[in-house]
C-alpha positions in Angstrom: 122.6 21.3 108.5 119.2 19.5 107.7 116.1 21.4 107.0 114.7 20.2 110.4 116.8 22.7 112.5 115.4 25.7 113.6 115.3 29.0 112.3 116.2 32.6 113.6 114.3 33.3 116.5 112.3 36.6 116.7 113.5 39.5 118.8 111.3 38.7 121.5 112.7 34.7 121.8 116.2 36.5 121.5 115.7 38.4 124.1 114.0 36.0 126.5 116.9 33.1 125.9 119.5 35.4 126.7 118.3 37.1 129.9 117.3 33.5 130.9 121.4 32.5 130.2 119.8 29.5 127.7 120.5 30.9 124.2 122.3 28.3 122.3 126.0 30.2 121.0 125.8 28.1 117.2 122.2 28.9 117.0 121.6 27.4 113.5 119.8 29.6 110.2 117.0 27.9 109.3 116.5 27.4 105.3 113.8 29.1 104.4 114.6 32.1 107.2 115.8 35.2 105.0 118.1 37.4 107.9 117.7 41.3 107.7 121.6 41.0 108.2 124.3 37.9 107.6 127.7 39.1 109.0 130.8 36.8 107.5 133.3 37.0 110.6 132.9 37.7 114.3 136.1 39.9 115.1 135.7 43.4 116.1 134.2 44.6 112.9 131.7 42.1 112.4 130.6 42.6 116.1 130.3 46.2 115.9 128.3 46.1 112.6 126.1 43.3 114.9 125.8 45.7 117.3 125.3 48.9 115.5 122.3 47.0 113.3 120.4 46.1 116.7 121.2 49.3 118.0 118.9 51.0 115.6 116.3 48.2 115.0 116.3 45.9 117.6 114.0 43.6 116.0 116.5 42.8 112.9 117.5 39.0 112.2 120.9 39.2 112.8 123.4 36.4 112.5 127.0 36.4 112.7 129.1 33.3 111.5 132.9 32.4 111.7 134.5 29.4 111.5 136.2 29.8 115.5 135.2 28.9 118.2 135.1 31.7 120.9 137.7 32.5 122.5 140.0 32.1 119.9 143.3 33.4 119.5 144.0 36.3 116.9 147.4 37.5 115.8 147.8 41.1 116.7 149.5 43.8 118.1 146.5 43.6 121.0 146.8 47.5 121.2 143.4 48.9 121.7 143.5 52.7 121.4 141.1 55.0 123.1 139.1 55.6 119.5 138.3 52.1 119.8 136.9 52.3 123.3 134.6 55.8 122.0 132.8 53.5 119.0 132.3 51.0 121.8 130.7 53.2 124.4 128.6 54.5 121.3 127.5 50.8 120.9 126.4 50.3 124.8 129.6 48.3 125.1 131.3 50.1 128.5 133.2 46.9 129.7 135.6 45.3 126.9 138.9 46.6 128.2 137.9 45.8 132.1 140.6 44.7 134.3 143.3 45.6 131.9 145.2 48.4 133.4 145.9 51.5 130.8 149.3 52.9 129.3 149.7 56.1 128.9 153.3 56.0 127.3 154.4 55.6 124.0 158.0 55.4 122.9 159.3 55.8 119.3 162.9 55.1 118.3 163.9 55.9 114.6 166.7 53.9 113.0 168.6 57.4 112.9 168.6 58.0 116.5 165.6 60.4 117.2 163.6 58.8 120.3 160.4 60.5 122.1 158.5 59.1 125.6 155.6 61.5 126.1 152.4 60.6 128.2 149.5 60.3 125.4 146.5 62.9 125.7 144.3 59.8 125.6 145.4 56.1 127.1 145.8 52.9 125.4 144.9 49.3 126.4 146.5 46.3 125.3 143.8 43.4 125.8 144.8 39.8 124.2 142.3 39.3 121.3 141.3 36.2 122.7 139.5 38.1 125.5 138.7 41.1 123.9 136.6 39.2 121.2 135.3 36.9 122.9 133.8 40.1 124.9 132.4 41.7 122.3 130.8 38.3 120.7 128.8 38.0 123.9 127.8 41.4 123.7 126.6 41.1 120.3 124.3 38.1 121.3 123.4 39.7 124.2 121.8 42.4 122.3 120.5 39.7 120.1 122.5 38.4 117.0 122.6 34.7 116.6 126.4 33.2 116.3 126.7 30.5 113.7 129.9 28.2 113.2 130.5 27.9 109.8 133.6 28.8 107.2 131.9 31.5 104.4 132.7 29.3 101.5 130.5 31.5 98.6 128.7 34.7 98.0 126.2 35.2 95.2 124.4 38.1 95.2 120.7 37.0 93.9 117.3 38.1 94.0 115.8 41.6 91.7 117.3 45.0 91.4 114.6 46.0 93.9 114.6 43.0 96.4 118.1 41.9 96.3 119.2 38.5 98.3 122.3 37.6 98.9 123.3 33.7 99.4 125.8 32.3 100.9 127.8 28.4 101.2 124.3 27.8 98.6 121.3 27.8 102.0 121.7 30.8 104.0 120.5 33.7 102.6 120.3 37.2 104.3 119.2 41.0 102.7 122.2 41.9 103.5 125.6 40.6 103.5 128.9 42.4 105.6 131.9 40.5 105.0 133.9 41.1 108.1 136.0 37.8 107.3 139.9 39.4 107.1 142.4 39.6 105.4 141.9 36.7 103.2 138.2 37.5 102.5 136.2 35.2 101.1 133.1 38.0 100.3 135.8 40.3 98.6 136.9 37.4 96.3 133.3 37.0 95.6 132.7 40.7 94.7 135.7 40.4 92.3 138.1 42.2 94.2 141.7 40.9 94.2 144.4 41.2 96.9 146.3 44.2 98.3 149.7 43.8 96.0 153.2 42.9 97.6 153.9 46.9 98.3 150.3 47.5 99.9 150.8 44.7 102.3 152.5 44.0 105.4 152.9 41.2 106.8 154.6 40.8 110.7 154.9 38.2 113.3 153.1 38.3 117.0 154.3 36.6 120.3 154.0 37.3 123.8 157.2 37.9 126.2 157.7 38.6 129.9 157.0 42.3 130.2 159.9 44.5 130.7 161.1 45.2 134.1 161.7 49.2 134.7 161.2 51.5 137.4 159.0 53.8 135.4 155.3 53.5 134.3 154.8 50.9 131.7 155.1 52.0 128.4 154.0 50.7 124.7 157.5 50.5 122.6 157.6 51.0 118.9 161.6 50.6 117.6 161.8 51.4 113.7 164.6 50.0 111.8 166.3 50.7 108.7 166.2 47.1 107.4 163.3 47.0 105.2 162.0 50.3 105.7 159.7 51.5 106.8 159.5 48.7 109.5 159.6 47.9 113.0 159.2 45.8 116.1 157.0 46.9 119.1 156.4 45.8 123.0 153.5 46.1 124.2 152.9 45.7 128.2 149.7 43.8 128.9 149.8 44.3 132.8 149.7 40.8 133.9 153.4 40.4 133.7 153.3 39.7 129.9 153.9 42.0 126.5 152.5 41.5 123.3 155.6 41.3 120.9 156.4 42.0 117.4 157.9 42.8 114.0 156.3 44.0 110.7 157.2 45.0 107.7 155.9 45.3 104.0 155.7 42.0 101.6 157.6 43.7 98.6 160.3 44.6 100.9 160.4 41.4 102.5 161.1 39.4 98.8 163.2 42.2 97.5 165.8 41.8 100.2 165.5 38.5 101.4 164.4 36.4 97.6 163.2 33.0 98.2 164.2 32.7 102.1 161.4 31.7 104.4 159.2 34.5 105.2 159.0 32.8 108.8 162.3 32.9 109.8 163.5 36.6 108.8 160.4 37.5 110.5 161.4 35.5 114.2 165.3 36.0 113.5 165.1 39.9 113.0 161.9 40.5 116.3 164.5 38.4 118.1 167.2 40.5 117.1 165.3 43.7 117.7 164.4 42.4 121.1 166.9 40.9 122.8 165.4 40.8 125.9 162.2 39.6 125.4 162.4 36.1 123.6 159.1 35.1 122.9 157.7 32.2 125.0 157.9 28.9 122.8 154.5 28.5 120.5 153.1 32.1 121.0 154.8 33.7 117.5 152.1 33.7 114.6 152.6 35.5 111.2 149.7 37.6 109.7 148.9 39.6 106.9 148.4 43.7 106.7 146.4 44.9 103.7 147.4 49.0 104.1 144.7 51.4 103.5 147.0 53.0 100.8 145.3 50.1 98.4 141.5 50.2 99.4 138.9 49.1 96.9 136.2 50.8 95.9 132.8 49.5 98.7 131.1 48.9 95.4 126.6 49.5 95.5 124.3 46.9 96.7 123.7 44.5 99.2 127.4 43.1 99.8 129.7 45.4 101.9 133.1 45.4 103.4 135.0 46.1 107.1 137.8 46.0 108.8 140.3 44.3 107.3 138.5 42.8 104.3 138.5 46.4 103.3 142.0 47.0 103.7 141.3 48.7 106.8 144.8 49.3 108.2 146.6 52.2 108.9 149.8 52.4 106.9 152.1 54.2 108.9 151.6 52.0 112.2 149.5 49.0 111.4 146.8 49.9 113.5 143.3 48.3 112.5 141.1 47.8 115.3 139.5 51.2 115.5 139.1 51.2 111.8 137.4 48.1 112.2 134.6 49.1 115.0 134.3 52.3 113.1 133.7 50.6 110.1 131.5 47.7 111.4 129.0 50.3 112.9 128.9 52.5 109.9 128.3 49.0 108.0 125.7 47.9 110.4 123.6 51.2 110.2 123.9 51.1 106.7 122.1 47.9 106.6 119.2 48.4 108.7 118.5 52.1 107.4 118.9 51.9 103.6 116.9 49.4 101.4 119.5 46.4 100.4 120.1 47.7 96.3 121.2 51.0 98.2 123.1 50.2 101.0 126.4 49.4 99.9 126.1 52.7 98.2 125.0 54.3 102.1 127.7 52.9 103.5 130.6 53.5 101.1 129.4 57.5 101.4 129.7 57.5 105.6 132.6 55.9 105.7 133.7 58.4 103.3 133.0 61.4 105.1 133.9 59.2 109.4 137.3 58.5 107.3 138.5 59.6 104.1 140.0 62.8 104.5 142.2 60.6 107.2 142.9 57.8 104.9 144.1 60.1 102.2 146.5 62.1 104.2 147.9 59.2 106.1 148.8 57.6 102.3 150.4 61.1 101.4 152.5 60.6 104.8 153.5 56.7 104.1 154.1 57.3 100.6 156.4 60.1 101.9 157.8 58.0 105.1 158.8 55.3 102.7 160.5 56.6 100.1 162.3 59.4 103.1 163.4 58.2 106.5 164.8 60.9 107.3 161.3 62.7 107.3 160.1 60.1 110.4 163.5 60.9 112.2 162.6 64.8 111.8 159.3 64.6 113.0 160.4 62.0 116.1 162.9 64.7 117.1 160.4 68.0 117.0 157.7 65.8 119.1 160.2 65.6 121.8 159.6 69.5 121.7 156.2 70.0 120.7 153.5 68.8 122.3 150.9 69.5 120.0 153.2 67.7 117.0 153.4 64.6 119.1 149.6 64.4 119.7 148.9 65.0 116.1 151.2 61.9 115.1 149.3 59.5 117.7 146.0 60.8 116.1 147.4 60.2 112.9 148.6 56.7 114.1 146.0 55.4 116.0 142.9 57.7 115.1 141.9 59.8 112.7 143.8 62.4 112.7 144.9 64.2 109.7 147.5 67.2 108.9 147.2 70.4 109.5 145.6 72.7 106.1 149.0 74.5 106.2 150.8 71.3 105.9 149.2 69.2 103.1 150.2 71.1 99.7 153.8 71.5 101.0 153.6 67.5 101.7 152.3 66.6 98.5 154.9 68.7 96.5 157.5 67.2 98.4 156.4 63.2 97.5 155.8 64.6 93.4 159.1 65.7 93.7 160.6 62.3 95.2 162.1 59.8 92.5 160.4 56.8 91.7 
């Protein structure tokens, strides 16, 4: 990058390249251009926090950077539940799941036997992240943002108390900083927060499969199993004659029981085990990492803040992180454009509090509980397949933000103080 390249374009050049189909995807930051907003990643989280900022101030300079080029593939599950979809339609993003046909069914199966296949209140999709990305990416520079290439090699927070600036890889400096960059987040390193430990982190292998031939509806699979619990390995049915397959399980309980043996091939060897059916087709299986909400560090104040995953945005009991991450990302993204940069970290932190953490807190008091208990997942798999209402509540639990009923939560908490260990 050379000080002769151009700099962010104003809102009204923006808007004129993109409805004339000419705006350039890698659109370079100049050096002396300050953006209102610098997003580190260009997942769901970063796009939403893109979106969200030009939502509310459709002037903003906003630029979102990653080190892919879209579409790229991501490891996930590829579930997209109907939370998800709500955040989008919020944004003025109607179209990311289009073509993908919905699945109403879920099926859990416990190690000890309990099993439940109810239709959901609300469908899912399941929409391979290298089309659901790249969908939201060109929404997010259709409404504006400017995509830069570029690895986020350093964060420095700079500037005064009163006019902070935030610089990043040493030349590109913003007001505002969201790192949306994953698991292995380079802007949480740089804000001095360490990695989820060993028992706050999953890690689990994706690959795709031939769908599942049946009769019935299609229907997403989640199969639990004793061996490292709490894990499990899922099928997901995209609709074009594929599933999204997998197996996941925490890192402490993947050293514990298997020591020094390669991470990579108890993860293939027990999803292939799991799934005997489905062997995944050659070069599709990828490992990634889980950082559980159960270990979430504190959104410190100031101009720096944190989504998705970077925030160890991921539901504990199922693994489920893309709602958290548009929900997030557009609670990050308003908190940029509306609060002054010393205060925004401290804006967001306090609306993600109230969107999510009664949530977050009761689904750590139920995996804390699940963990340490099977039998308590068995007993509530077998009184869904009676209750209705009980089996809704878990998928909002699982997928949303659901939380437990008032009655519920003292009685819950006794129970895990009164747990060994």
């Amino acid at each position: 990058m050379t000080a002769s390249e151009p700099g962010v374009p104003s809102a009204a050049a923006r808007a004129a390249a993109g409805s004339a189909g000419a705006a350039d995807p890698c659109a370079p930051v100049g050096l002396s251009e300050v953006a209102d907003l610098l997003i580190l990643g260009a997942g769901p989280a970063g796009c939403a926090a893109a979106l969200r900022a030009l939502q509310l101030r459709p002037d903003a300079r906003v630029v979102l950077m990653d080190a892919a080029d879209f579409p790229r593939d991501k490891a996930c599950g590829d579930g997209i539940a109907p939370h998800g979809l709500d955040v989008l339609r919020a944004l003025g993003v109607s179209d990311a799941v289009a073509g993908y046909r919905s699945v109403d069914r879920m099926r859990l199966r416990t190690p000890g036997g309990a099993e439940v296949a109810t239709p959901c209140r609300r469908a899912n999709h399941v929409v391979p992240r290298t089309v659901f990305d790249a969908r939201l990416v060109a929404a997010a520079r259709a409404r504006g943002a400017v995509l830069l290439r570029r690895r986020a090699r350093s964060v420095v927070a700079g500037g005064s108390v009163d006019e902070p600036v935030v610089v990043v890889n040493g030349d590109l400096r913003a007001r505002v900083v969201v790192g949306a960059d994953g698991a292995n987040s380079t802007t949480r390193r740089a804000l001095g927060i360490g990695p989820n430990p060993p028992e706050a982190l999953a890690i689990a292998v994706r690959g795709y499969a031939d769908a599942p031939h049946t009769s019935g509806p299609p229907e997403q699979l989640i199969e639990m199993t004793d061996e490292g619990w709490p894990a499990y390995a899922w099928s997901f049915p995209i609709g074009d004659g594929r599933a999204n397959i997998g197996y996941g399980m925490l890192r402490s309980k993947l050293a514990a029981l298997h020591g020094d043996a390669a991470g990579r091939t108890v993860l293939h060897g027990t999803l292939a085990r799991m799934l005997p059916d489905q062997p995944a087709h050659p070069g599709t299986l990828r490992a990634h990492h889980l950082p559980l909400s159960t270990w979430r560090p504190r959104q410190p104040d100031g101009p720096v803040l944190l989504a998705g995953d970077a925030a160890s945005l991921i539901n504990p009991l199922t693994g489920e992180g893309i709602y958290y991450a548009l929900l997030s990302g557009s609670l990050a993204g308003a908190a940029a454009v509306t609060a002054t940069p010393a205060r925004a970290g401290a804006a967001y932190r306090k609306a993600l509090d109230r969107e999510l953490g009664r949530h977050l807190r009761h689904t750590a008091l139920l995996a804390g509980l699940a963990g340490r208990r099977r039998t308590l997942m068995d007993s509530a798999v077998r009184a869904a397949r009676h209750r209705t209402e009980l089996y809704d509540n878990l998928v909002e639990i699982g997928l949303g933000r659901g939380t437990i009923p008032t009655a519920s939560v003292a009685r819950l908490a006794l129970r895990k103080l009164a747990l060994p260990g």
